[in-house]
C-alpha positions as semicolon CSV with decimal commas, in nm:
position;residue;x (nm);y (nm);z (nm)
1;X;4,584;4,781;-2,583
2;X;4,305;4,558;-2,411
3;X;4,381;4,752;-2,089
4;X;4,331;5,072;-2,253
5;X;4,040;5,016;-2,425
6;X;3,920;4,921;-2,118
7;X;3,983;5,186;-1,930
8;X;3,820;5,424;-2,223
9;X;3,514;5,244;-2,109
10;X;3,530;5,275;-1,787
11;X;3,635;5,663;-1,826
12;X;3,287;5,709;-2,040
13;X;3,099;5,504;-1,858
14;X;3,204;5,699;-1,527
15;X;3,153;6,029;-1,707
16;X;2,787;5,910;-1,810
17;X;2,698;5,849;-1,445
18;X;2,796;6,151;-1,380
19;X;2,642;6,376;-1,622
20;X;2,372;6,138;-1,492
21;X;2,429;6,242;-1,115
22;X;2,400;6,570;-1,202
23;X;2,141;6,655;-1,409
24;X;1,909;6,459;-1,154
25;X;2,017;6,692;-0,860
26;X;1,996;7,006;-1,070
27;X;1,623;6,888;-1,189
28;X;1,516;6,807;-0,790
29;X;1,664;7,115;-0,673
30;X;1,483;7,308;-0,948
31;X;1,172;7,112;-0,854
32;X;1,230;7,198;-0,448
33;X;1,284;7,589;-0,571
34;X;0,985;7,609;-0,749
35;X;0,796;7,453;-0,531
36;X;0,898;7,713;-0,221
37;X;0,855;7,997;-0,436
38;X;0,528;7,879;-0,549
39;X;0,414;7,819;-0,191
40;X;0,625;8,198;-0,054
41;X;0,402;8,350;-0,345
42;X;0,058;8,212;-0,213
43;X;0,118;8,269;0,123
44;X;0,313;8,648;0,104
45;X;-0,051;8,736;-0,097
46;X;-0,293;8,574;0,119
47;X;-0,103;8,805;0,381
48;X;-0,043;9,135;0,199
49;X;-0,423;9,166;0,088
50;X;-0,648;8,940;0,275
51;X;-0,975;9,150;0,193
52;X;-0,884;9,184;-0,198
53;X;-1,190;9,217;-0,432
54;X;-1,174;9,084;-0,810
55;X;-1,115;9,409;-1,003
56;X;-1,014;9,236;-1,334
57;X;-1,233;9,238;-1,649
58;X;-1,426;8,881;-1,620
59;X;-1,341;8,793;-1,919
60;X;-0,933;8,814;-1,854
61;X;-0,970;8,604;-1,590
62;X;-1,162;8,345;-1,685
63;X;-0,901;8,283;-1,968
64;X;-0,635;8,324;-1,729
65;X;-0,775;8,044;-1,529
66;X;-0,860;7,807;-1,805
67;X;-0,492;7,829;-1,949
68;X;-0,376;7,753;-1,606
69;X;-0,586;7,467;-1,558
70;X;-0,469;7,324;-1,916
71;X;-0,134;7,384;-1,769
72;X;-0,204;7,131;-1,467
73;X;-0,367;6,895;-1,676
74;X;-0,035;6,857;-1,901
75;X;0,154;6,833;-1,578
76;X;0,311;7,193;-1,674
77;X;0,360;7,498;-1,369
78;X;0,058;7,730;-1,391
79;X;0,157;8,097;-1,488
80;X;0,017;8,433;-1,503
81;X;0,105;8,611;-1,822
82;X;0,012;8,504;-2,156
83;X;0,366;8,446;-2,299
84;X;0,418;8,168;-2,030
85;X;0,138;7,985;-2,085
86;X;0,230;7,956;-2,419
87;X;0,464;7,757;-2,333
88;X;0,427;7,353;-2,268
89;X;0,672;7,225;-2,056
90;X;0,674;6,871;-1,865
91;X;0,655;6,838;-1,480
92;X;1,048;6,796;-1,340
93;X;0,961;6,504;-1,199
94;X;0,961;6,323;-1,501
95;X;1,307;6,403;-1,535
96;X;1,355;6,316;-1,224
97;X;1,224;5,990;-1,262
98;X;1,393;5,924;-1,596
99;X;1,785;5,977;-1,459
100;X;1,636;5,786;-1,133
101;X;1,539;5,493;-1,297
102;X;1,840;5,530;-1,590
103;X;2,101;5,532;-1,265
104;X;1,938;5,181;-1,120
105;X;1,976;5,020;-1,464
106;X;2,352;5,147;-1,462
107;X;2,436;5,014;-1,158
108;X;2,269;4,669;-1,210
109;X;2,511;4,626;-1,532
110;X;2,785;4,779;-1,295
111;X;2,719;4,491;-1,066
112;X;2,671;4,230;-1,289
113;X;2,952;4,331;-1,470
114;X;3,166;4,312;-1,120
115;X;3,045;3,965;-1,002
116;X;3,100;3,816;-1,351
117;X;3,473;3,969;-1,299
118;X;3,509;3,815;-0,941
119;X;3,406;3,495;-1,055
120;X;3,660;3,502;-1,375
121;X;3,946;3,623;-1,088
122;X;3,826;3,283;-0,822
123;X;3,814;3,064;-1,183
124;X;4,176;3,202;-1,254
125;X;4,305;3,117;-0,907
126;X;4,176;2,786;-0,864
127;X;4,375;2,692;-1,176
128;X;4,697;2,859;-1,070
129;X;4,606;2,612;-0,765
130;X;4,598;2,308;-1,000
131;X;4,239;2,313;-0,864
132;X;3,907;2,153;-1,043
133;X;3,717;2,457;-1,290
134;X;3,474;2,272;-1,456
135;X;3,285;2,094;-1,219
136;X;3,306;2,382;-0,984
137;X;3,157;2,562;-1,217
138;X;2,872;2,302;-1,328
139;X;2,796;2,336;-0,952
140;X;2,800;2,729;-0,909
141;X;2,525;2,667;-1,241
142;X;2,326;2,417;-1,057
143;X;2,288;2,641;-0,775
144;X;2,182;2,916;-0,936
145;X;1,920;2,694;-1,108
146;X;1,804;2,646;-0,759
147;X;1,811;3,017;-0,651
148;X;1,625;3,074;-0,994
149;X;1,359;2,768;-0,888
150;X;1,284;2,973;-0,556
151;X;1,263;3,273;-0,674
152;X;1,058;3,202;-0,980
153;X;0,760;3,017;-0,731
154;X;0,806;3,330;-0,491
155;X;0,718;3,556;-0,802
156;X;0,425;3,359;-0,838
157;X;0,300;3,316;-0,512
158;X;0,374;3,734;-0,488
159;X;0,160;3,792;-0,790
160;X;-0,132;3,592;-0,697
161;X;-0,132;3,740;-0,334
162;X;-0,089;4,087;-0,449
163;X;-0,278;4,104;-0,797
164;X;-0,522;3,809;-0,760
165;X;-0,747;4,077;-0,632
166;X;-0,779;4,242;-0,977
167;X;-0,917;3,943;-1,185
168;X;-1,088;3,814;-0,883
169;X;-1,350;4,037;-0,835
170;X;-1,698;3,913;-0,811
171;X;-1,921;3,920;-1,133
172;X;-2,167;4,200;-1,126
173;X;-2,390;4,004;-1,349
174;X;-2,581;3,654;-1,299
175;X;-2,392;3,461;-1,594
176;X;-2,041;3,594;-1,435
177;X;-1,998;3,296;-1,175
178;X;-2,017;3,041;-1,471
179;X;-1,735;3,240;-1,653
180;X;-1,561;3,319;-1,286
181;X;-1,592;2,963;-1,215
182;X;-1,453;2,813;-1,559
183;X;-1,164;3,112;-1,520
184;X;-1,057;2,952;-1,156
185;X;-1,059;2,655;-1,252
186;X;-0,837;2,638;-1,579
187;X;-0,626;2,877;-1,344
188;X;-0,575;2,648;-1,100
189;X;-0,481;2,355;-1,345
190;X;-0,224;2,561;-1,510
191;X;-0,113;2,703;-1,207
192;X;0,003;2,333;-1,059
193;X;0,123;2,212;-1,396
194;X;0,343;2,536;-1,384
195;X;0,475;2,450;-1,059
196;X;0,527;2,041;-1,061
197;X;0,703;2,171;-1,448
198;X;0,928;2,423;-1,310
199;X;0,991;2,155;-0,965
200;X;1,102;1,951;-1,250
201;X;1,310;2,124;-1,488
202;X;1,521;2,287;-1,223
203;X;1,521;2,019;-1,002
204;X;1,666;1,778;-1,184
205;X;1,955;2,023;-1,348
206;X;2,014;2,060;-0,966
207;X;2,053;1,706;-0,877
208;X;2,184;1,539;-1,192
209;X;2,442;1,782;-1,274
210;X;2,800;1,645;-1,387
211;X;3,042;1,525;-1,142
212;X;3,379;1,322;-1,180
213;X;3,236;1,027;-1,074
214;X;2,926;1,060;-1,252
215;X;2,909;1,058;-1,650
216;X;2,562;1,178;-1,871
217;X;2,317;0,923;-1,951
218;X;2,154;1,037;-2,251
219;X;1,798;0,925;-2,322
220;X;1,681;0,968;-2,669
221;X;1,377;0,779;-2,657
222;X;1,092;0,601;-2,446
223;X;0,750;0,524;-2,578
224;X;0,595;0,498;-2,230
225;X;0,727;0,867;-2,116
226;X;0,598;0,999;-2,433
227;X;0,294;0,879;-2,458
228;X;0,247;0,984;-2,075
229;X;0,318;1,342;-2,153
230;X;0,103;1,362;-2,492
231;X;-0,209;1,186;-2,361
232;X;-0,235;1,337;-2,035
233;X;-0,265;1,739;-2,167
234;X;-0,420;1,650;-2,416
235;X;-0,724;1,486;-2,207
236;X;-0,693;1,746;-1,940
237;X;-0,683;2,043;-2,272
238;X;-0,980;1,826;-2,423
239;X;-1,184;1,913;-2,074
240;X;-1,069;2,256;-2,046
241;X;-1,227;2,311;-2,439
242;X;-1,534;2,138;-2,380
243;X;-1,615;2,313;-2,030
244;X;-1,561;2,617;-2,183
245;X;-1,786;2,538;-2,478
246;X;-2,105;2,422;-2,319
247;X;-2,047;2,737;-2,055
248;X;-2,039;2,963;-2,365
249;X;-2,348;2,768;-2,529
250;X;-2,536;2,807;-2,153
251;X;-2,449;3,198;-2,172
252;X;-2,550;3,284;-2,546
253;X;-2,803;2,998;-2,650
254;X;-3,078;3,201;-2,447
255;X;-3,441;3,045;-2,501
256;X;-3,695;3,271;-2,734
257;X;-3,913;3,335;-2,405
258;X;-3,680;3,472;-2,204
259;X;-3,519;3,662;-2,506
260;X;-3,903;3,839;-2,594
261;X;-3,903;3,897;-2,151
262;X;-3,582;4,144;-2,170
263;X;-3,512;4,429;-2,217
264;X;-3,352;4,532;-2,588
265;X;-3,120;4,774;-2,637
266;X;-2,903;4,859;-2,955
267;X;-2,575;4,950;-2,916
268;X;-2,401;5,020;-3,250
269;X;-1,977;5,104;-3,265
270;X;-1,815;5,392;-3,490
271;X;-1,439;5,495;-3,481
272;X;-1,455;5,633;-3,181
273;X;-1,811;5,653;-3,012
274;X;-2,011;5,410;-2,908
275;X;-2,443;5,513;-2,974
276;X;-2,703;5,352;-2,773
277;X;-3,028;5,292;-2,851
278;X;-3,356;5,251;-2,661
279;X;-3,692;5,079;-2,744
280;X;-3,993;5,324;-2,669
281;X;-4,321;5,241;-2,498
282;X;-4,369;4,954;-2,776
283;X;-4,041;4,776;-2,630
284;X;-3,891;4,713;-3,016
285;X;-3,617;4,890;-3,203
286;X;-3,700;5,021;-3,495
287;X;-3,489;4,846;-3,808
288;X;-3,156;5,010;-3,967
289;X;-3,071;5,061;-4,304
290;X;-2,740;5,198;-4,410
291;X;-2,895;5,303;-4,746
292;X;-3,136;5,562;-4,511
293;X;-2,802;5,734;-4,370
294;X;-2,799;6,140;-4,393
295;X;-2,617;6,387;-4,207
296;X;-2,941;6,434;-3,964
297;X;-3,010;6,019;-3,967
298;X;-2,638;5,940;-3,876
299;X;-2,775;5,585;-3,805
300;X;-2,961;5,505;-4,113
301;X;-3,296;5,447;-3,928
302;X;-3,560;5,343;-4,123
303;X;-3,848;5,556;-4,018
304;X;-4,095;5,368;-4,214
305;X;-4,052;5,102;-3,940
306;X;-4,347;5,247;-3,695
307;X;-4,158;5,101;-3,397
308;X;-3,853;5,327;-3,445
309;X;-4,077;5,684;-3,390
310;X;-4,058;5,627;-3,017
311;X;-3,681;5,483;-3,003
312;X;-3,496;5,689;-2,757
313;X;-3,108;5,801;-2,733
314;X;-2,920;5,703;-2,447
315;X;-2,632;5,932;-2,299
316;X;-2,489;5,672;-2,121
317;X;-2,631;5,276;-2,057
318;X;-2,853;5,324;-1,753
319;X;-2,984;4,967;-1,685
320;X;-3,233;4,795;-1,401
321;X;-3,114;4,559;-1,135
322;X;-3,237;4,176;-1,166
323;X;-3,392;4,254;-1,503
324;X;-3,265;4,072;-1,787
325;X;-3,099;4,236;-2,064
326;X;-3,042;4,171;-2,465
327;X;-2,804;4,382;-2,651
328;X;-2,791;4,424;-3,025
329;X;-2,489;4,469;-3,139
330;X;-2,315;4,654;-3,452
331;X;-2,110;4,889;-3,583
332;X;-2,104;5,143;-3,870
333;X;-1,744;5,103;-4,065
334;X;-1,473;4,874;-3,879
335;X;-1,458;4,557;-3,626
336;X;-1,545;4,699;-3,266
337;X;-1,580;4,477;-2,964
338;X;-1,850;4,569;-2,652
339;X;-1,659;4,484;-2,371
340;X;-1,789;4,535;-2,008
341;X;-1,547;4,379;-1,764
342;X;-1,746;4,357;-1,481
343;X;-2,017;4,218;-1,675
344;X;-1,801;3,947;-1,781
345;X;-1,960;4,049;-2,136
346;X;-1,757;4,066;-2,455
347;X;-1,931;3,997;-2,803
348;X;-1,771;4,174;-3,155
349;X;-1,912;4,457;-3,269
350;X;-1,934;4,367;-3,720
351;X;-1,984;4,605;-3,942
352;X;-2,308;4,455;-4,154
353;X;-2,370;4,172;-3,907
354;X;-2,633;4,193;-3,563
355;X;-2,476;4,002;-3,284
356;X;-2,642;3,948;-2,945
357;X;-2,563;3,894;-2,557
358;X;-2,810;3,899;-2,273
359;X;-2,696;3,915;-1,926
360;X;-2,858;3,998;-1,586
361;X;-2,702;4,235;-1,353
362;X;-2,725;4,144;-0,989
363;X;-2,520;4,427;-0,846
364;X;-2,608;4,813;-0,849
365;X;-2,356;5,071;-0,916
366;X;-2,400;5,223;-0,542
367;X;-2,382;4,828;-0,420
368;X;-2,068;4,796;-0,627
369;X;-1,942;5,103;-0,474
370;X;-2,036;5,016;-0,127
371;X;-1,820;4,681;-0,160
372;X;-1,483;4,823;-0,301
373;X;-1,519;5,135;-0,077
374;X;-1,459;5,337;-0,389
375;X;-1,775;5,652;-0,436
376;X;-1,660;5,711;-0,752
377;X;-1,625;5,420;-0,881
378;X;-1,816;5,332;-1,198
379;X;-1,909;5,010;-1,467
380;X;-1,776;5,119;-1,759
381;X;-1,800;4,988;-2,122
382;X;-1,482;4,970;-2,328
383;X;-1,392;4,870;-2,719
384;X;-1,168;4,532;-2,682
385;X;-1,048;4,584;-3,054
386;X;-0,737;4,850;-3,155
387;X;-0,999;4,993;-3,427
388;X;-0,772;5,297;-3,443
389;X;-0,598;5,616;-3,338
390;X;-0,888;5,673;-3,053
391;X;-0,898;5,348;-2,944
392;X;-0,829;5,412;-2,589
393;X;-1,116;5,675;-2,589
394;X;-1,363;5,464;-2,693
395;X;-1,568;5,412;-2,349
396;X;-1,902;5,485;-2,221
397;X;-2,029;5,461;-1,865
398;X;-2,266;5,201;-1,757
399;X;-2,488;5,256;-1,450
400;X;-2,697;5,004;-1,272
401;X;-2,995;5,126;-1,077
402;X;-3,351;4,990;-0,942
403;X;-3,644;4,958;-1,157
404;X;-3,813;5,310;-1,053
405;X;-3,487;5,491;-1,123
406;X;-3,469;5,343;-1,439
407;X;-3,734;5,421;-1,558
408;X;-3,762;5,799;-1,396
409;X;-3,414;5,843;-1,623
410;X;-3,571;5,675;-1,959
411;X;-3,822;5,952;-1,955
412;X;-3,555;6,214;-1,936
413;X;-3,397;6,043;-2,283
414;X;-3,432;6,245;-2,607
415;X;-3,623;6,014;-2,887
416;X;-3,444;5,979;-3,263
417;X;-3,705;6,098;-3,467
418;X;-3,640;6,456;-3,366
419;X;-3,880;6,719;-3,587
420;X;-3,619;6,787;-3,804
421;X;-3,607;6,412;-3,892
422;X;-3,947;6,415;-3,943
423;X;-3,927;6,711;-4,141
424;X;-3,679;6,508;-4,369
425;X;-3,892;6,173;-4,361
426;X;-4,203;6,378;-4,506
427;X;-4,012;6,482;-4,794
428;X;-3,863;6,170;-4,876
429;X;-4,211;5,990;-4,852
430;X;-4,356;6,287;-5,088
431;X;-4,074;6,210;-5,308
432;X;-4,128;5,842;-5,343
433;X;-4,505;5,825;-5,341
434;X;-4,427;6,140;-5,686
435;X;-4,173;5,857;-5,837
436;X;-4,433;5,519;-5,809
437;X;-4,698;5,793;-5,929
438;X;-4,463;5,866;-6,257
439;X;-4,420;5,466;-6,272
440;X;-4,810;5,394;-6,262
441;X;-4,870;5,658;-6,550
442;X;-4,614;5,574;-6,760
443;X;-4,752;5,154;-6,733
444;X;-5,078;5,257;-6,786
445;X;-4,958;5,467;-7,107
């Protein structure tokens, strides 16, 4: 019965591989066919009609193109005729990839499954031998503690040479090196306690593993050990906390001079935009009132603040090199967090609450891109709190450029108080100056 049910297993599990088998080669050669007839199409027309003038109506063809771009964006074959392109289908590579990677795991468990059955065979024959099992067997573990020892330091040697580079990258900002430095060093500390911890652990299930001669020595209890391993982290945790306290206190606890010498911008968070706003020629921000909000004054701006007629919108965060910046931060319904990575800047977003960082930026975005090679490449500023469905979304692009740039781009920036708003402003004013009116006459009746 045992051998049958085992062989009904091995029967499905065969006829899953195949099936598996299969359906990969029929996806790749689909993939291969599609891809020559794609490629006979283009070059048969570029043949047949070199000189060919557009002679479609405009319109057609501009909707034929944008439903075939759609098309490549979802990964789906571009078509000509409308039917088609209603359709979405995925790339065949995905399927592809799918039985690809669904055949590996297979044939792992395949193996494992075969080397756990070789080992039960040479267990089985060593008895029938009137051979030792259990101490072999406490030795076959020890070694593999020993493979696992190796292996486990390689991983981590591997993923420091080969991903280091990603959370090593130099700060683009002046406060970075304190947070780069505290970063290195609690990595480093950790890093060697992982190690000598690991040396340990498998070490010594490698050396003091049961033998016939040898019998377990059990050791319940020792103050000395004990107080070893509780005093020592917790002196070495006690450093870690305090370094990165007073390097947190150096970073926000900025002195009133220097705060009044930046520059002030307002960034404020919404599910799932981030709004920035810019001081005018008076270098304030105007004050915010939630109670002021209308479908033109999305931000609640109180316009009776003088210093908020010249406040300016800002597309994107456009910010001068070597110039020290303060951020006001909010947000307008749920927790947000403005989080610049290369900034080394993170601070919550509250809804209700103004919180601050100022930071210097020592690297321009063309210096940046310079150094990783990368023309593209852009600071960008991200939400570091799921605050929803569009989460992922929620980014804006930073730039960092010289003063004169900076300031040539400020006076391309639309201003808030846009003539509509100013429209509505005047006929809230005429309203309330009509109501104290009504309040004066009615006292002095």
């Amino acid at each position: 019965m045992g051998f049958l049910k085992n062989s009904n297993f091995k029967i499905v599990f065969l006829l899953a591989l195949a099936i598996g088998v299969s359906l990969s080669a029929t996806v790749s050669a689909r993939q291969q066919v599609e891809d020559t007839s794609i490629h006979a199409t283009d070059t048969t027309g570029a043949i047949a009609d070199p000189n060919a003038t557009v002679s479609a109506d405009t319109s057609l063809t501009s909707d034929t193109a944008a439903m075939d771009s759609a098309a490549a964006v979802k990964g789906a074959t571009p078509t000509a005729t409308t039917e088609e392109a209603g359709k979405v289908s995925l790339d065949p590579q995905v399927y592809t990839n799918f039985f690809y990677y669904l055949l590996v795991v297979f044939l792992v468990c395949v193996l494992v499954a075969v080397v756990g059955k070789i080992l039960q065979i040479y267990e089985l024959t060593r008895r029938m031998n009137g051979r030792d099992t259990t101490y072999y067997m406490y030795n076959v573990h020890a070694n593999l503690f020993l493979v696992c020892l190796v292996v486990g330091l390689y991983g981590v040697y591997w993923s420091y040479a080969n991903h280091g580079a990603q959370s090593l990258r130099d700060a683009a900002t002046e406060h970075g090196e304190r947070i780069d430095a505290m970063f290195m060093i609690t990595t480093v500390i950790t890093t060697i306690v992982l190690v000598l911890t690991h040396i340990g652990l498998f070490g010594f299930a490698f050396k003091y593993r049961a033998t016939p001669s040898r019998k377990a020595y059990f050791y319940p209890h020792n103050n000395t050990i004990e107080k070893v391993w509780t005093i020592v982290p917790a002196v070495v945790l006690t450093v870690l906390v305090l370094f990165g306290f007073f390097t947190w206190r150096s970073i926000t606890n900025v002195p009133e001079e220097e705060q009044k010498n930046a520059l002030h911008i307002e960034v404020i968070g919404e599910q799932f935009a981030w709004t920035v706003r810019y001081p005018g020629r008076d270098g304030q921000i105007g004050e915010r009132n939630y109670r002021l909000t209308t479908p033109l004054n999305s931000l609640g701006i109180d316009f009776t603040d003088k210093s908020s007629w010249d406040d300016q919108l800002g597309a994107e965060i456009v910010l001068p090199v070597n110039r020290p910046v303060r951020v006001q931060i909010t947000s307008k319904d749920i927790l947000h967090s403005f989080y610049i990575p290369d900034f080394r800047v993170q601070m919550n977003a509250v809804p209700g609450m103004k919180t601050y960082f100022q930071f210097t930026p020592t690297v321009t975005t063309e210096e940046m891109r310079d150094k990783l090679g990368d023309y593209n490449y852009d600071f960008v500023m991200l939400c570091a709190k799921i605050c929803g469905g569009g989460h992922y979304n929620m980014q804006k692009r930073v730039r960092v450029v010289t003063e004169e740039e900076y300031q040539a781009w400020l006076n391309e920036q639309p201003y808030f108080f846009t003539e509509d708003l100013r429209k509505e402003f005047q006929v809230s004013q005429a309203s309330e100056e009509e109501v104290e009116a009504k309040k004066l006459l009615a006292n002095a009746n």
